[in-house]
N, C-alpha and C positions, 0 to 999 in steps of 0.2 A: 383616165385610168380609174376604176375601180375599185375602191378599196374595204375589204370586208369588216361591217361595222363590229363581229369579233376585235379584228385587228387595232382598230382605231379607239374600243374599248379597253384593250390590253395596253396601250398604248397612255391614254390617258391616266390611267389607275397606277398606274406603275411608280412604285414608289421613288422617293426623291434621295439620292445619295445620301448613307450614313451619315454622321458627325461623330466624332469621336473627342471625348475632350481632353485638353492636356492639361496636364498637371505643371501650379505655377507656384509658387513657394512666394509667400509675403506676397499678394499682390495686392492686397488692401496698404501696403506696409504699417500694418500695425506693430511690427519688432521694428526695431526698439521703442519699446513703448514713452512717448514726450509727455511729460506731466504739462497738465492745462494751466490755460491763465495767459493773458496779454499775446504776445505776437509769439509763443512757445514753437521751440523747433532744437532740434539738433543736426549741428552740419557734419559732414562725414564726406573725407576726401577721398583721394588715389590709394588704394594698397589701404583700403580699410573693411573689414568683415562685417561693419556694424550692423549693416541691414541683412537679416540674413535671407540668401535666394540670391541676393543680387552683389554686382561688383561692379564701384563707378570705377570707369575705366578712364576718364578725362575731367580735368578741370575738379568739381566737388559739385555735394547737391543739399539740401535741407529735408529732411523729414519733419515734416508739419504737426503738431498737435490736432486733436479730432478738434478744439475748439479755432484752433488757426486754421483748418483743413475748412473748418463748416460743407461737410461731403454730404450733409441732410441723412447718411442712416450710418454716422458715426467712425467711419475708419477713417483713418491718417490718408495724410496726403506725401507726396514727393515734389519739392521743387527742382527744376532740372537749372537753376541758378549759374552754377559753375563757381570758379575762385578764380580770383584778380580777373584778366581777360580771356581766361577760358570756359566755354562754359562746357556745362555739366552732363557726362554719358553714362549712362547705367546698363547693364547686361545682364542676362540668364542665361545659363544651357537649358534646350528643353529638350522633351523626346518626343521626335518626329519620326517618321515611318520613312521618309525620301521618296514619297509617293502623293500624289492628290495635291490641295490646295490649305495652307492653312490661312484661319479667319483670325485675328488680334483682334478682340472689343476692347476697351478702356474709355475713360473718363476724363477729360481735361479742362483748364482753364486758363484764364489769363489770371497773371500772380496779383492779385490784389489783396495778400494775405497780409506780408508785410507792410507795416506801415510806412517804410522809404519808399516804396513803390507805389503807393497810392498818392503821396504827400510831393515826392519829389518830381518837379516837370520834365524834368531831362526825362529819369526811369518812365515815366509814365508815355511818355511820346519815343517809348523804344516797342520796334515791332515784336512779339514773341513768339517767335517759330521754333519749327520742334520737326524731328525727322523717326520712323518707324521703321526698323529695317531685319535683316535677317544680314551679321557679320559676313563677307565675304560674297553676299550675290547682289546682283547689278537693282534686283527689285527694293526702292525704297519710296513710302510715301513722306512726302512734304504736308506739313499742315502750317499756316499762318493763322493765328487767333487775333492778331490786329494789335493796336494798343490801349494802353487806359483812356487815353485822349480820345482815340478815335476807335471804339469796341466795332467789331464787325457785325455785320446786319442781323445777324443770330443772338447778339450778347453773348460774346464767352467773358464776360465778367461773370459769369454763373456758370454752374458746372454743364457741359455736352459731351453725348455720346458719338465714340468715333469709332471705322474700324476699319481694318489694312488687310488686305492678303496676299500672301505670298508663297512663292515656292518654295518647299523645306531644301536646306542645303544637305540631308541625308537623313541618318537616325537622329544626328542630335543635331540641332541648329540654336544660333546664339540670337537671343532676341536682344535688341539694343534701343533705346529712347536716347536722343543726342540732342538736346539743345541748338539752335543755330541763331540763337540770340546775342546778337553782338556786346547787349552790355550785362556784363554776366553777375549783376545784383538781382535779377528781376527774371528768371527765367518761367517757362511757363510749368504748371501744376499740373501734375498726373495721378490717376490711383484708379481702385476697381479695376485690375487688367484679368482678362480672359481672354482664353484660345480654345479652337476647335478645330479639328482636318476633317477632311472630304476624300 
């Protein structure tokens, strides 16, 4: 068959689906702002406002100092830690269209912020995973960043970029980061989060 190199120029040229970006409140989470110095953090559990944008919905999590966070262009970090044996989930309502695909970029790590987790052999030989998801739909990604003992072939002892996508669950969908870290001293570091839809 034949096809007219019109066509196959119209074809080729043709631009690539919009992005449109969403709006995320704190996703550096620089509020509340941690005063620097040594292993600085503020914890913040269930049914607390402190961060504003976001609401841990399980377990609790740390808000890291820029000097605890060390993110290289200066905002705060979030450990997804959790309290006693749960660990730690955080959520946002965004606005999504219930149409296209949306992209989640963010930044994570493995927690070698604090210093029980660096120091301690148990924390240090606990794997740190971490789940991406949209509340209520079946799409969620899995990440494991490995342990301090054993860093995965990437090193996520330093910070790497990730990103998830998924189907919007309507206009607004609840974006969640949930720890799946069984010892919930040591959970894994997140920040710089951005979304786009398609």
């Amino acid at each position: 068959m034949c096809v007219p190199v019109a066509a196959i120029m119209a074809l080729s040229t043709a631009p690539a689906a919009a992005q449109t970006k969403i709006a995320i409140t704190n996703p550096s989470f620089l509020q509340p702002s941690v005063k620097d110095g040594g292993n600085s953090y503020i914890s913040v559990g269930t049914r607390n406002d402190a961060i504003p944008g976001w609401r841990v919905t399980e377990g609790g999590v740390d808000v890291l100092s820029r000097d605890s966070a060390d993110t290289r262009n200066r905002s705060q970090a979030l450990d997804l830690n959790g309290a006693g044996t749960d660990p730690g989930t955080i959520e946002q309502k965004i606005r999504t269209d219930g149409m296209g695909m949306v992209t989640v970029q963010f930044r994570a790590k493995l927690n070698n912020a604090h210093s029980f987790c660096r120091d301690n052999s148990r924390a240090r030989a606990t794997q740190q995973e971490f789940v991406v998801r949209f509340a209520g739909n079946r799409d969620t990604r899995f990440f494991s960043l490995g342990s301090l003992n054993e860093p995965a072939s990437s090193s996520y002892t330093d910070w790497q970029n990730f990103r998830a996508e998924f189907h919007p669950s309507g206009d607004f969908s609840r974006l969640q980061f949930a720890s799946k870290t069984p010892n919930a001293h040591c959970g894994p570091v997140i920040t710089d989060i951005r979304a786009t839809q398609t």
